[in-house]
N, C-alpha and C positions, 0 to 999 in steps of 0.2 A: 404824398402828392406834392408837386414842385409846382410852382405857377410863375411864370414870368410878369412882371408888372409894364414890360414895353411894349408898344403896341406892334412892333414885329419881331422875328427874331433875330436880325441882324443889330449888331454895334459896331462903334465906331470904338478907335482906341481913345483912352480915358475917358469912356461915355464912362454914366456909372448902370452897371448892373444890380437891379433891382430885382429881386424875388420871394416870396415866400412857398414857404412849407409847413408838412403837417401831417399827424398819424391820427388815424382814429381806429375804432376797435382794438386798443391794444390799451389795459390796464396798465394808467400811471406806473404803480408801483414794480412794473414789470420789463420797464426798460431802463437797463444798466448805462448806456453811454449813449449819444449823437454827437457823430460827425456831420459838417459841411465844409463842402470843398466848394471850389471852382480849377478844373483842370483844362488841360490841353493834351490831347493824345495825336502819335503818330501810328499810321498804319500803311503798309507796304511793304515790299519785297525788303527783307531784312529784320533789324533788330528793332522794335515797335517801343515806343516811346514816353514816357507819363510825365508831362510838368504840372508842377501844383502851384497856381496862381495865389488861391488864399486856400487857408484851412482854419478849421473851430473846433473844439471840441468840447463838449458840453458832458459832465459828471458830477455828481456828488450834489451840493446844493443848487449847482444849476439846473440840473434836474428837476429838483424838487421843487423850484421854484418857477416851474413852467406848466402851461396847461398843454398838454403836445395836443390837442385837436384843435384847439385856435391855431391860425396863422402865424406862425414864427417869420417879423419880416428882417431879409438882410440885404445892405446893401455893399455895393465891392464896384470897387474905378475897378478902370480895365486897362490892361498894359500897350505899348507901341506893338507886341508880339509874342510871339509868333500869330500871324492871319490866319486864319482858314483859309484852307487851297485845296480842291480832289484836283488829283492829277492821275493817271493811269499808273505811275508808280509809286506816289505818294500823298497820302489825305492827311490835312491837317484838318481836326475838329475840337470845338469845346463842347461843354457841359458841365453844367451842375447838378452834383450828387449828392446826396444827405442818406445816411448808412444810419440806420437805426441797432444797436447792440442789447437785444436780450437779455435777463437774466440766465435762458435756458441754453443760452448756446448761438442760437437763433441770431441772424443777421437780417435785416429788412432795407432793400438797397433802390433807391430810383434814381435816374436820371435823368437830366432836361437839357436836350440838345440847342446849342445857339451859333450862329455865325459870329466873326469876328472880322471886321472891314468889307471891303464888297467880296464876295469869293468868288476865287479866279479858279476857272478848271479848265482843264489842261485839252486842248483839241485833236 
């Protein structure tokens, strides 16, 4: 689960994004790695796009030294860009995702969509 801590979901550039996250039902001992990101993807006619704002990754004693059903909180500035824009032939979107990595193979993936500056869509 991702929870945004702003009270909407739009941001400004270098506002700071605030969030936590959190797994429950899944034995401690049984999750090998977490990632968190904050990304920006492109989608539209063509070659589709991944930029990674920040990233973490969390292994070995970091692991061990977290309770993953309490709230993990992070916080992350936010860049001049790229904005969020739908247009008919190109959407810019963020989100933050936090990929949880099994011992068994197993990936555990969510995401939490957000705007970035006012979003402009295309008429």
């Amino acid at each position: 689960m991702i929870r945004l801590l702003g009270l909407q979901p739009t941001y400004m550039s270098h506002d700071l994004l605030e969030f936590e996250y959190r797994v429950s039902n899944i034995p401690q001992n049984s999750i090998a790695a977490v990632e968190v990101s904050v990304v920006w993807l492109t989608e539209g006619k063509g070659t589709e796009d991944l930029g990674v704002h920040f990233f973490q990754r969390l292994t070995g004693n970091s692991l061990a030294a977290s309770d993953w059903s309490i709230p993990q909180s992070v916080q992350v500035p936010l860049p001049d860009s790229p904005l969020s824009y739908e247009g008919k032939l190109l959407k810019i979107s963020w989100c933050v995702r936090v990929r949880f990595y099994l011992n068994d193979g197993t990936e555990l993936v969510a995401q939490q969509p957000f705007y970035l500056g006012t979003v402009t869509r295309e008429v």
